[in-house]
Every structure is written in structure tokens, then in C-alpha cells.
ZAFIKOL-666380 format. One record per residue (C-alpha): residue number from 1; x negated, y, z. Coordinates in steps of 0.05 Angstrom, whole numbers, plus 5000, padded with zeros to 4 digits. Layout:
% residues N
R  resi    px    py    pz
R   NUM     X     Y     Z
...
% end
This chain:
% residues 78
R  resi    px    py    pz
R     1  5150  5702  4812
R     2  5084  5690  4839
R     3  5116  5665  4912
R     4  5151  5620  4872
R     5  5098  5590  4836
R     6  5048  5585  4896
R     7  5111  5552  4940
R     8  5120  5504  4872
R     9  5045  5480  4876
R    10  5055  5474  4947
R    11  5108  5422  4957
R    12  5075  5387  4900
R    13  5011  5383  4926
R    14  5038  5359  4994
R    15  5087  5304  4968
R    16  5026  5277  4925
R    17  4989  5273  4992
R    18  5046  5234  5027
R    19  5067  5188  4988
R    20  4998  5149  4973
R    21  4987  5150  5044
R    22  5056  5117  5054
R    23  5050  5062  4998
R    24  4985  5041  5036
R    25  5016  5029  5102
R    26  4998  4950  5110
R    27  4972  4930  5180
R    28  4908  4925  5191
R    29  4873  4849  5187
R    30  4839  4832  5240
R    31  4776  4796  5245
R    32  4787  4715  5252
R    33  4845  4717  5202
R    34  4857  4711  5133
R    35  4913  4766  5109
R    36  4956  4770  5044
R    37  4999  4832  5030
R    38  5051  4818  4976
R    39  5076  4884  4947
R    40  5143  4891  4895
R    41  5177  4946  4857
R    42  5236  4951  4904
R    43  5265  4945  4968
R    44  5300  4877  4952
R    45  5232  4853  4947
R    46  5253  4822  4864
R    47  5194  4836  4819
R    48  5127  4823  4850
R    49  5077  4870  4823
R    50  5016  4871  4857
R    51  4972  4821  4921
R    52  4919  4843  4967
R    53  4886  4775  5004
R    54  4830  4793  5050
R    55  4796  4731  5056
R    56  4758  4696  5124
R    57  4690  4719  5105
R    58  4709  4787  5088
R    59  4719  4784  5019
R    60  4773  4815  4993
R    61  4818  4804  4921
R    62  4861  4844  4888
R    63  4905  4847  4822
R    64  4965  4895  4815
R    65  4991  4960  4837
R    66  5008  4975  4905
R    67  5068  5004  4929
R    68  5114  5014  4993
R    69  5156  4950  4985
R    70  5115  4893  5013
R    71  5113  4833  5053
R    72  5051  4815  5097
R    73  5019  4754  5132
R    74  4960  4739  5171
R    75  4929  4671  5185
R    76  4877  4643  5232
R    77  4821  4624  5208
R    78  4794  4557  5220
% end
């Protein structure tokens, strides 16, 4: 019972590690560019539900949720 339990609370406790890690996977923005990560609720990209822009002088906005589904652009700077 108590194997069962401990093996319980650890799959849970390493699929709740993994899958934040995997939601977060946008590339990185380098510096010189302006970056916008679009993220939706599925993988037909339907329903957007959250944006990320990192701006050209570092600032960075945010509304949303993120999630695993996204789209992501990065433009020069001028």
C-alpha cells in the first residue's frame, strides 16, 4: 500500500514538473529584435488565449495564459 502511494506521488510530482517546462518552450529573443509569442488552446491554433511581446527596449507585456500551442515571430528592430 505504501509503495503504491509513494510511486502515486511520484509520477505526479514528475508530470507537474514537465509539463510547465514544456508549455514554456518559446525561443529565446534575441537582443536587436522585437518578439511576439501568440499562444492558443489547441493544436489547430483556433482560440487565442494568451500574447507575450518582448518589446526593443526590453520591456516586456503580457495578458493571458500560456500554453504549448503557439505561434512565434521576431522582428528587427529599427
Amino acid at each position: 500500500m505504501i509503495r503504491r502511494v509513494l510511486a502515486v506521488a511520484a509520477l505526479t510530482t514528475l508530470a507537474l514538473a514537465t509539463v510547465p517546462a514544456v508549455a514554456q518552450a518559446a525561443p529565446r529573443c534575441l537582443a536587436g529584435y522585437m518578439c511576439n509569442s501568440q499562444y492558443f488552446s489547441d493544436s489547430a491554433r483556433t482560440n487565442l488565449v494568451g500574447v507575450k511581446t518582448e518589446h526593443c527596449n526590453g520591456e516586456v507585456s503580457m495578458w493571458g495564459r500560456v500554453t504549448g500551442y503557439l505561434n512565434w515571430a521576431a522582428y528587427p528592430c529599427t
